[in-house]
N, C-alpha and C positions, 0 to 999 in steps of 0.2 A: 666587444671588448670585455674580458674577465677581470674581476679584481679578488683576492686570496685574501679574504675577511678572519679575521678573529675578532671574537664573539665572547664576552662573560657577564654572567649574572650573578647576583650575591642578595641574599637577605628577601626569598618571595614570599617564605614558607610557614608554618607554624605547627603545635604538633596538633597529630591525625589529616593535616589537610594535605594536600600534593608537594613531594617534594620539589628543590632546587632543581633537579637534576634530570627528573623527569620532564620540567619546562623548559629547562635549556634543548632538551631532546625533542621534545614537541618543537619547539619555534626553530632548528635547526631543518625537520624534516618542514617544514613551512614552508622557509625560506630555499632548499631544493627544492619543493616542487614547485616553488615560481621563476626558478632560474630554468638557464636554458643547457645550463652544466651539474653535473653530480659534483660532488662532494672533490677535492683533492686527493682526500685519504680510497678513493677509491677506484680501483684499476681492475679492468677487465670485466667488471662486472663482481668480480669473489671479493672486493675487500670493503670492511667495515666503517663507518665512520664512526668515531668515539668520543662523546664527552670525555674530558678529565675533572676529575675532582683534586680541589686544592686546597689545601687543610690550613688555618691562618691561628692566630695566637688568639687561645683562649683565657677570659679574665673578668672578673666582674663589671668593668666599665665598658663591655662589648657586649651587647644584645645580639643572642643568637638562640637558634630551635634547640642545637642539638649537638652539632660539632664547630660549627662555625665554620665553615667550607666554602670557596667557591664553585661553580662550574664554568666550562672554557671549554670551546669549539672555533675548527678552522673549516672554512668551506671555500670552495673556488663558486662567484654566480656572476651573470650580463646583470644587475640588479645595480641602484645606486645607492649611495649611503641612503640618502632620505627615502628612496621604499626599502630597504632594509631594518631602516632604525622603526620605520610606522610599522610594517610587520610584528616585530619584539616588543614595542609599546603595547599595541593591540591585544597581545596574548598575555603580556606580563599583566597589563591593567586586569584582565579578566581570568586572568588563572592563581594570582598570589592573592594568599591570606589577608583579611583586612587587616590585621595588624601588624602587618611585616612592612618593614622597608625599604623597597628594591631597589636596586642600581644596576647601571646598564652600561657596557662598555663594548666600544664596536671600532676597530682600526684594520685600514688600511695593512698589511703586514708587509707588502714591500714598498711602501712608502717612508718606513723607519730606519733612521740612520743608524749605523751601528750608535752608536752615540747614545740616539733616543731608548733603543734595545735595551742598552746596559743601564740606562736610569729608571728603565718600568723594571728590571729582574731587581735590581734594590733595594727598590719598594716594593716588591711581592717576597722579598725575602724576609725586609725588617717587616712587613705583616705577620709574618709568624713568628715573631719574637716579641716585637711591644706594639703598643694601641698605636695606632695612626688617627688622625683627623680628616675629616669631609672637607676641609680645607687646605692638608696638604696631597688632597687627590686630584681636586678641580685644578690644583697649583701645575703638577706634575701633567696632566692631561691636556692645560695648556699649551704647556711646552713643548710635548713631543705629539700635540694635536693627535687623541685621543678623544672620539668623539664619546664623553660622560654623562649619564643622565640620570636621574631620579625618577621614582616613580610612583610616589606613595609614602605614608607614615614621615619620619625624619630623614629618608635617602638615604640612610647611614651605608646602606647595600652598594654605596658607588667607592666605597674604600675598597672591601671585598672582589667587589667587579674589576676595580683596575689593577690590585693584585695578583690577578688571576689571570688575567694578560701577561704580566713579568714573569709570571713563576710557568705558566703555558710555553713562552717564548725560550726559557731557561734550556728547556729540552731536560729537565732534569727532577720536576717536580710531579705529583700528580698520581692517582690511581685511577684506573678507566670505572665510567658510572656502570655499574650494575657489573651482571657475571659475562665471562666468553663460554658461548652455546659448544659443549661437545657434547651432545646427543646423553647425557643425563636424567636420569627419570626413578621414580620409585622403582621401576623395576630393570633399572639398567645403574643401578648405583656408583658404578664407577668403571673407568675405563681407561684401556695403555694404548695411548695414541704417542706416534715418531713426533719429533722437532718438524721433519720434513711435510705431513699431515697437518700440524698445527699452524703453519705457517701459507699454509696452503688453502685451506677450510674452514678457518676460524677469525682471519682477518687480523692475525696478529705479524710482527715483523721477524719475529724471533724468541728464544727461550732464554733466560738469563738464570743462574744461581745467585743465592741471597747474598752471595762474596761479588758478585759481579763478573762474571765470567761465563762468556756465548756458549750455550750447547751445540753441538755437533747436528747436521738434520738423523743421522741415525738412529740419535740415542731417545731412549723411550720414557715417557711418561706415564706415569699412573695416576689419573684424575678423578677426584672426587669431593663430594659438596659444595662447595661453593668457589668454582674457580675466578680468580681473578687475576687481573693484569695493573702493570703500572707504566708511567711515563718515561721514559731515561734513555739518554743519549739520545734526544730526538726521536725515539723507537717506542712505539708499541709494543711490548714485550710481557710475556705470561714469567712468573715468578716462580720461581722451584726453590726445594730444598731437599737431602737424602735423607732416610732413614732406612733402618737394617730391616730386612725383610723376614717377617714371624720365625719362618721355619728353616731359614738357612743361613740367616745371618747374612747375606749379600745386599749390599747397597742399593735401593730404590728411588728414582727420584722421583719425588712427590709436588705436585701444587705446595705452594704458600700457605702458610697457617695464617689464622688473624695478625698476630703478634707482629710475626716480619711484615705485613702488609702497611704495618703502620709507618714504617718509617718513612711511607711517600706520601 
């Protein structure tokens, strides 16, 4: 029997040591190769699995490295809570900064009532707006049985962790960790791949524009530096916007700039 985990962590890191995000990815691929199933997020063999990173209110009375973010992963495994939760201890104990915080958050995802859903996206929402407490997490974690943990320094990281769940769950928050791979290099600096190839090859669900609106698979991209993708409508999706083209003035659509990437 399979169960369909979601998985966050918050507060491992410190600066120059390993990120968030790279751990949540390390104990994700852990946790696959001791199941007896791949991942959800992946079919046929060609699709990606993705950390989301979730961006939470920054403020002096919150201890963080850098942005203050969580990360958040769904996997499908035969595995049970308690070898799951030891797995994530095990790596978190030995891969986060001594001076960081960690929190650990690990739920059933169809075990959650609508009910339960709509009280963890609340609280991953009001996290990006004002402080929360280590007390109103274990509170909330209780109720909609959230398995919450600590794992170091103050814990303060199980705020983070369980925000990260709500706003994961949201289908609406989120930038995926790191870049999506289209065959980019010093010497292939940029490249016009279809909607229909990127959707195909890249592990993504779909193209969206900065206004919200599905690309077509015909229509073409032009990629370069640092591509990335964000969480919305439940989707996977790479981020575009147009700009006029040097020499002819026609409309090109382009990856995402920093700028628009921030608003996930």
């Amino acid at each position: 029997m399979t169960t369909t985990w979601l998985i966050c962590i918050d507060d491992t890191d410190d600066i120059g040591t390993k990120g968030t995000g790279e751990i949540a990815e390390e104990i994700m691929h852990l946790i696959v190769a001791k199941s007896a199933l791949s991942s959800v997020n992946k079919q046929g063999g060609n699709r990606a699995t993705w950390v989301t990173r979730h961006q939470l209110f920054v403020h002096p009375d919150i201890p963080y490295t850098s942005h203050n973010s969580a990360m958040c992963f769904e996997l499908e495994s035969d595995l049970t809570l308690d070898q799951i939760k030891q797995l994530c201890i095990v790596h978190l104990v030995a891969e986060s900064a001594v001076v960081a915080d960690p929190g650990l958050a690990i739920v059933d995802k169809h075990s959650l009532s609508a009910d339960d859903c709509q009280k963890l996206i609340c609280f991953g929402v009001d996290a990006k707006q004002r402080v929360k407490s280590q007390h109103d997490a274990y509170q909330l974690a209780k109720t909609v049985n959230v398995d919450l943990s600590e794992h170091g320094g103050s814990g303060q990281g199980v705020i983070g962790a369980l925000a990260g769940i709500g706003l994961r769950l949201s289908g609406n928050d989120g930038r995926l960790k790191g870049q999506v791979s289209v065959g980019l290099s010093a010497a292939v600096p940029s490249v016009l791949l279809s909607v229909e190839h990127i959707t195909e090859h890249c592990g993504l669900d779909g193209v969206m524009d900065v206004n919200g609106h599905m690309l077509e698979g015909h229509e073409q991209i032009l990629l370069s530096g640092k591509v990335k993708a964000v969480f919305h409508r439940h989707l996977f999706l790479l981020l575009v916007h147009q700009v006029p083209e040097p020499q002819t003035g026609a409309l090109q659509w382009c990856n995402a700039l920093r700028q628009q990437l921030k608003k996930y």
